[in-house]
C-alpha positions in Angstrom: -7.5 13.3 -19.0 -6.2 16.9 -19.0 -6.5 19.1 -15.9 -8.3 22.5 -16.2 -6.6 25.3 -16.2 -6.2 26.8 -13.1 -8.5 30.1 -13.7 -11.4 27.9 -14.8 -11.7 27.0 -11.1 -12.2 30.4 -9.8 -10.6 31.9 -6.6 -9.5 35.5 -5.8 -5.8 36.1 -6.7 -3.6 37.6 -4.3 0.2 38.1 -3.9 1.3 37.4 -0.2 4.8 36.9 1.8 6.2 33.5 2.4 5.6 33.6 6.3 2.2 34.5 5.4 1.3 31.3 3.8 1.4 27.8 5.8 2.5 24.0 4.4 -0.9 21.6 4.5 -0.1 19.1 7.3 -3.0 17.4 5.8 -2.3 16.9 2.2 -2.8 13.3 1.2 0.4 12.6 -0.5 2.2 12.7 3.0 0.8 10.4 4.7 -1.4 9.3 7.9 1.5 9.7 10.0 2.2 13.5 9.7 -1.0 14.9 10.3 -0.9 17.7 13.0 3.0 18.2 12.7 4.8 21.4 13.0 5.7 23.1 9.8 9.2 22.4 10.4 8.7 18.5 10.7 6.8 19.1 7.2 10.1 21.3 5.7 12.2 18.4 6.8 9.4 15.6 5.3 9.1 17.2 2.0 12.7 17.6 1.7 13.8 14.0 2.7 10.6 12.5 1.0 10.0 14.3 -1.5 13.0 16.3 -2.7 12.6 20.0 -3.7 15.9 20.1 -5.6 14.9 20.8 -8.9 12.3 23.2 -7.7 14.7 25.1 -5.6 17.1 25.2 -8.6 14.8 27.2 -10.6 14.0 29.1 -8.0 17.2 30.0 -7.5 17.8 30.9 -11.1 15.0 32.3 -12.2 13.0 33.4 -9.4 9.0 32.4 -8.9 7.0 31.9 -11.9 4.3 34.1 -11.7 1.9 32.6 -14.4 2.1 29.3 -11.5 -0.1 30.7 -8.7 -0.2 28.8 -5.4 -3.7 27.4 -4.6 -4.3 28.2 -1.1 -7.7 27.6 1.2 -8.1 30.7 3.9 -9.8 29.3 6.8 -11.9 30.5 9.2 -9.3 31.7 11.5 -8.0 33.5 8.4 -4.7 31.3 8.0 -3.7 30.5 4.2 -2.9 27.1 4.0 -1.4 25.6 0.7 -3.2 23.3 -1.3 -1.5 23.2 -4.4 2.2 23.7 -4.3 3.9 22.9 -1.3 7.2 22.0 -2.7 7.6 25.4 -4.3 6.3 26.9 -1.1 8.9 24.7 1.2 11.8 25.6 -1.6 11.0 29.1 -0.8 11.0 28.5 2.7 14.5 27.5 2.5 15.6 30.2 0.0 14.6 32.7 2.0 15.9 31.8 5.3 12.6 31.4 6.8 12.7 30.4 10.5 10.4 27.0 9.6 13.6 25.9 7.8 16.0 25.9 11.2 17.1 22.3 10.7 18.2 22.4 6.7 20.8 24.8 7.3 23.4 23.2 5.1 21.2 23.0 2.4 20.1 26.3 2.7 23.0 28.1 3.5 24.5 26.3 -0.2 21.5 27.4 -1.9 21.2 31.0 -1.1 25.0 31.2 -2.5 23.4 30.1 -5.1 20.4 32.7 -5.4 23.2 35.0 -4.4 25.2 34.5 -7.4 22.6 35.1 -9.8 21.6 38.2 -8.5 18.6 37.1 -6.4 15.7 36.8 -8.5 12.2 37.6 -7.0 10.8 34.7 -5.6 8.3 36.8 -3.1 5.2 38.2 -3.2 4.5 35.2 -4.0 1.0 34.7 -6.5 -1.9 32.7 -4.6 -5.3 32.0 -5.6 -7.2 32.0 -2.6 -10.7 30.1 -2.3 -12.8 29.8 1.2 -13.0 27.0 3.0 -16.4 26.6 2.4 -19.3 27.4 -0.1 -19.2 26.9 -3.9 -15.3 27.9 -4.6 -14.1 25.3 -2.0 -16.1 22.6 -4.3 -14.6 24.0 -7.5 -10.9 23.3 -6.0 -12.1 19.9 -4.8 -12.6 19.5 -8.3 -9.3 20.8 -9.8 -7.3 18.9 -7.3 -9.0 15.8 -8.1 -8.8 16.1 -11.5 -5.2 17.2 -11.6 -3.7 14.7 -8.5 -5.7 11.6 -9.2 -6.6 11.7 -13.3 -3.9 13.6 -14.4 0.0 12.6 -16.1 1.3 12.4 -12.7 -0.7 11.6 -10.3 -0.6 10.7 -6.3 0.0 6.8 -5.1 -3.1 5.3 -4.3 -3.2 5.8 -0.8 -3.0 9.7 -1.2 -6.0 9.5 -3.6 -7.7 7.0 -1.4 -7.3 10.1 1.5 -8.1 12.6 -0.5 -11.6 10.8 -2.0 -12.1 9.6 2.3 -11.8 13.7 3.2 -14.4 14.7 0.5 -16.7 12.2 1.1 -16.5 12.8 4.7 -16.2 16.7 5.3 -18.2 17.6 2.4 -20.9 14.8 2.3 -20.4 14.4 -1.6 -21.6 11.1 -3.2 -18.8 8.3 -4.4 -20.6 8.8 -8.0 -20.3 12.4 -8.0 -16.6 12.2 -7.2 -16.1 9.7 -9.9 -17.6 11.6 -12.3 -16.0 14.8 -11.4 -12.7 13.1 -11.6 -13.7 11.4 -15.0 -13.0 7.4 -13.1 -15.0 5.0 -15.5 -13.4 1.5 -13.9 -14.8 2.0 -10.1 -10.9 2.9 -8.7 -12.2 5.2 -6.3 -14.8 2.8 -4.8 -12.2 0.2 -4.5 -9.3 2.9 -2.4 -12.3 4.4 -0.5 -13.2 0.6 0.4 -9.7 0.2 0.6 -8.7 2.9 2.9 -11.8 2.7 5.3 -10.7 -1.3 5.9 -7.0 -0.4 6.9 -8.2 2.7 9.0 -10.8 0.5 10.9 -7.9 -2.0 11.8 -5.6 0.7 12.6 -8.4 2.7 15.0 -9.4 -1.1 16.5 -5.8 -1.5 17.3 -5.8 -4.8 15.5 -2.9 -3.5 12.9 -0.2 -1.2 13.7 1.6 -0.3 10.3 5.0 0.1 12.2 4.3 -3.9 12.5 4.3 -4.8 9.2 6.8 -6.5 7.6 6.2 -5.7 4.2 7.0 -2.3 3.2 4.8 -0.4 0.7 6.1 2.8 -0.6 4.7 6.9 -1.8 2.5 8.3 1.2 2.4 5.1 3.4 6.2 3.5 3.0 5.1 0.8 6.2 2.8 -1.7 4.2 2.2 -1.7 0.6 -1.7 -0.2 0.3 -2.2 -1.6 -2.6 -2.6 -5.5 -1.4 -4.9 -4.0 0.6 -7.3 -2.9 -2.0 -6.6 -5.9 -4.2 -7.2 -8.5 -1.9 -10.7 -7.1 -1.5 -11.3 -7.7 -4.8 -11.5 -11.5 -4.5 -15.0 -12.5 -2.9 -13.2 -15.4 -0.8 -11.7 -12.6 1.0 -14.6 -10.1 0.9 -17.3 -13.1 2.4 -14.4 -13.7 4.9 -14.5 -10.1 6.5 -18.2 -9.8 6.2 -18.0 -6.8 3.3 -20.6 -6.0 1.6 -21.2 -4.7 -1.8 -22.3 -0.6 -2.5 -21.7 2.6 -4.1 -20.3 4.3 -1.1 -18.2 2.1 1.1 -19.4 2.4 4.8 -16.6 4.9 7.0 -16.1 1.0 9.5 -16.9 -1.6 6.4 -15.6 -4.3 9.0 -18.4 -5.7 10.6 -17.7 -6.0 14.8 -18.1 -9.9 14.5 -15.4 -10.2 12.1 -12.8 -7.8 13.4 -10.2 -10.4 13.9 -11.3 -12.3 10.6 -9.7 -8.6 8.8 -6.4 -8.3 10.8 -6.0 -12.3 10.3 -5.6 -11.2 6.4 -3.7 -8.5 7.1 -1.6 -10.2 9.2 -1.1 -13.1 6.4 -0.4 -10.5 3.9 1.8 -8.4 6.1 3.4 -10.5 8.8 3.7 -9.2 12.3 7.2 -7.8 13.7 5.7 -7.5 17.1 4.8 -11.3 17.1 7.5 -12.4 14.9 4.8 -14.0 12.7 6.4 -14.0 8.8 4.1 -12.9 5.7 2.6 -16.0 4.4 3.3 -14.8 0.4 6.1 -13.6 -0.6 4.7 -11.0 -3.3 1.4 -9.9 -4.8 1.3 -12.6 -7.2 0.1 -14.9 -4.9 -2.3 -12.9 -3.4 -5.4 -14.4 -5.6 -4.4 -17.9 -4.1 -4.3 -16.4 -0.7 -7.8 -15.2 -1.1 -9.0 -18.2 -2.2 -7.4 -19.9 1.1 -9.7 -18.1 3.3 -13.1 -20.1 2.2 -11.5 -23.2 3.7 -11.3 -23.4 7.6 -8.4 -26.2 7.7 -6.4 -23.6 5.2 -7.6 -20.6 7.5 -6.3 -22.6 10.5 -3.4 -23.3 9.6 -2.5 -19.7 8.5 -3.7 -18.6 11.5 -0.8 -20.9 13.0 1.8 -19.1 11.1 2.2 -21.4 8.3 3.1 -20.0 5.0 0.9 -20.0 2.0 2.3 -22.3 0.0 2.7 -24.9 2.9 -0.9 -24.3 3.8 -1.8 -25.6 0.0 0.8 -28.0 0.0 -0.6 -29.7 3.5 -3.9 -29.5 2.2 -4.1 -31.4 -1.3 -6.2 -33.8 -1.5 -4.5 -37.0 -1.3 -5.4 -38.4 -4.6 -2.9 -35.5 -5.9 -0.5 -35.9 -2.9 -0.2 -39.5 -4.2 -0.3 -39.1 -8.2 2.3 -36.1 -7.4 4.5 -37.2 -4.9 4.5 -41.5 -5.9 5.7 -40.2 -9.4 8.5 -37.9 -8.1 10.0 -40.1 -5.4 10.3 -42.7 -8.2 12.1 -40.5 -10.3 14.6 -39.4 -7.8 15.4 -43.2 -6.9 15.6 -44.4 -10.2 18.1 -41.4 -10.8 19.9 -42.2 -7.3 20.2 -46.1 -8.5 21.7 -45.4 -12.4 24.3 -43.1 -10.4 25.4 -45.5 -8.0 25.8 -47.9 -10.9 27.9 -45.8 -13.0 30.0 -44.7 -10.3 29.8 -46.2 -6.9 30.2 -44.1 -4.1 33.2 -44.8 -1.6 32.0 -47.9 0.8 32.4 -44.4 4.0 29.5 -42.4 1.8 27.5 -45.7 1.2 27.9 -46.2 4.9 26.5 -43.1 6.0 23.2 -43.1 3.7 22.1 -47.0 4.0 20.4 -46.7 7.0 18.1 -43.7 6.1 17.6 -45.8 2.5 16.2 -48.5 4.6 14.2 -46.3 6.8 13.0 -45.1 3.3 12.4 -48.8 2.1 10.7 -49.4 5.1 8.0 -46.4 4.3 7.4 -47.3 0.8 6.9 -50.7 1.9 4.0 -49.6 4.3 2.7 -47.6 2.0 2.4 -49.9 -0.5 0.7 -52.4 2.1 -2.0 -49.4 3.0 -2.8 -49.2 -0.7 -3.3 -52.6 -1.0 -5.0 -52.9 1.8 -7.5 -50.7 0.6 -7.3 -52.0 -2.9 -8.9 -55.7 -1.6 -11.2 -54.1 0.9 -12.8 -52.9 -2.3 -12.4 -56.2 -3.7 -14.2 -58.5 -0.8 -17.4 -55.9 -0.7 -17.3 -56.6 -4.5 -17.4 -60.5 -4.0 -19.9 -60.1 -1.2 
């Protein structure tokens, strides 16, 4: 889908100084974590995160592209915080010496030398398009950011949309269809982050997951646990029935019902681990996730994760025995007929043969009972045929 262009979305253009305008400590793409932090902590975020490099390079060069406005929102208060183009805004913050920039001092102190060497090109006034925080305008940007952050040629990870489509839906009361249609989403995504989002954020508020615990890291916005197991585990009913979610159009803001609180952070947990508890993931990667799922519509498999046990342990201990037999019988056959044709063709010294006979006969002495169980049963099923 291609963006509109920026003029289509209305706004009144300005030109302002770089003091003037403020970083969004609320922009999706950074994260839970970093709302409310100073606009220094954001400089130093972008920077590290992000990277502003190339953006600063051109700056540098070639001064601020004018025909690229800034999308700014002015809020009541009258601030001008930036919406659309914080990296150019932060590269400008450090090419200009700005005082938000007092812990980059290397990097800017190399990159004015090089603004300085090209003669300085203009980087400020720099071009906004302002829009008020409420009323028909703030809609229309709603609109282009969506459009151009989660349907467009690069868009944000999914936990960045999933904020964004959680903000809308919350602050401007906007129904889940009309933001999928205004974003042009045909296969339900945003349902599935919104659902996706409100789950982890319930956990997180309960205090029943702490991302910092996690011991599978994710990467993007939210680098502590990989959001996206989140959503697709909630895909699988198994799961879903499991945390008492129910189906709709607009995911409820606490989807978790109370009585199934612990139910939620026990998958999380399994697909997560705990560092705080020293409890291990019980999959090792989102392949498995759709046999995990399954897992949670059988209690013995639930217990038994809830113990710690790992997925595949979990299945293995509960097979039913008719496949623990046909699979295991076949293989332990195998291995002794291979261990017996070895020692024929080349006997081990009598010191090797010393050390493994009595664990072969410890061995001999389990096949033998099991053999005596099975046959045990086998004539059990014969004398209540004769009766």
């Amino acid at each position: 889908m291609t963006a509109p262009k920026i003029e289509q979305a209305g706004g009144t253009p300005g030109e302002f100084q770089i003091k003037d305008l403020i970083l969004d400590n609320e922009n999706p793409r950074f994260g839970e974590l970093e709302r409310g932090a100073e606009q220094s902590q954001l400089v130093d975020l972008i920077i590290e995160k992000f990277g502003i490099e190339d953006v600063i390079s051109s700056l540098a060069l070639n001064g601020f592209f004018a025909a690229e406005p800034l999308v700014c929102v002015k809020k009541h208060n009258g601030d001008l915080v930036v919406k659309e183009g914080n990296r150019r805004l932060c590269a400008c913050i450090v090419l200009s010496g700005d005082e938000r920039a007092i812990r980059q001092g290397n990097f800017t102190s190399r990159m004015q030398k090089v603004w300085q060497d090209n003669g300085k090109p203009k980087i400020e006034p720099l071009p906004v398009l302002v829009f008020e925080e409420e009323g028909p305008e703030a809609r229309a940007m709603l609109s282009y950011l969506g459009v151009r952050h989660i349907a467009a040629a690069q868009p944000w990870d999914s936990y960045a949309k999933a904020s964004w489509v959680a903000r809308i839906s919350d602050e401007t009361g906007m129904q889940v269809s009309k933001i999928t249609e205004m974003i042009g989403d045909q296969h339900s995504t945003v349902v599935r982050l919104l659902e996706g989002y409100r789950f982890i954020r319930q956990l997180i508020e309960a205090g029943e997951f702490r991302p910092t615990d996690s011991q599978r890291k994710g990467r993007g916005s939210v680098a502590e646990y990989p959001f996206s197991w989140v959503y697709t585990m909630l895909g699988f009913k198994a799961a879903r029935d499991y945390c008492g979610l129910t189906e709709g159009v607009r995911p409820d803001p606490n989807p978790i019902p109370e009585s199934k609180i612990e139910n939620a952070a026990t998958v999380v947990a399994t697909m997560f681990g705990n560092r705080s508890t020293g409890r291990s993931p019980a999959v090792v990667d989102s392949r498995q996730l759709s046999s995990l799922a399954k897992a949670f519509s059988d209690s013995e498999k639930v217990s038994l994760l809830k113990s710690g046990r790992d997925l595949e342990t979990v299945l293995d201990l509960t097979k039913p025995i008719e496949t623990k037999l046909e699979e295991n019988i076949q293989e332990v056959r195998d291995i002794l007929s291979d261990l017996v044709a070895s020692i024929s063709e080349n006997p081990p010294p009598a010191e090797v043969a010393k050390l493994h006979l009595e664990p072969s006969v410890k061995a001999r002495s389990l096949s033998v009972d099991l053999a005596k169980r099975l046959k045990e049963i086998v004539d059990r099923e014969f004398e209540k045929f004769d009766e």
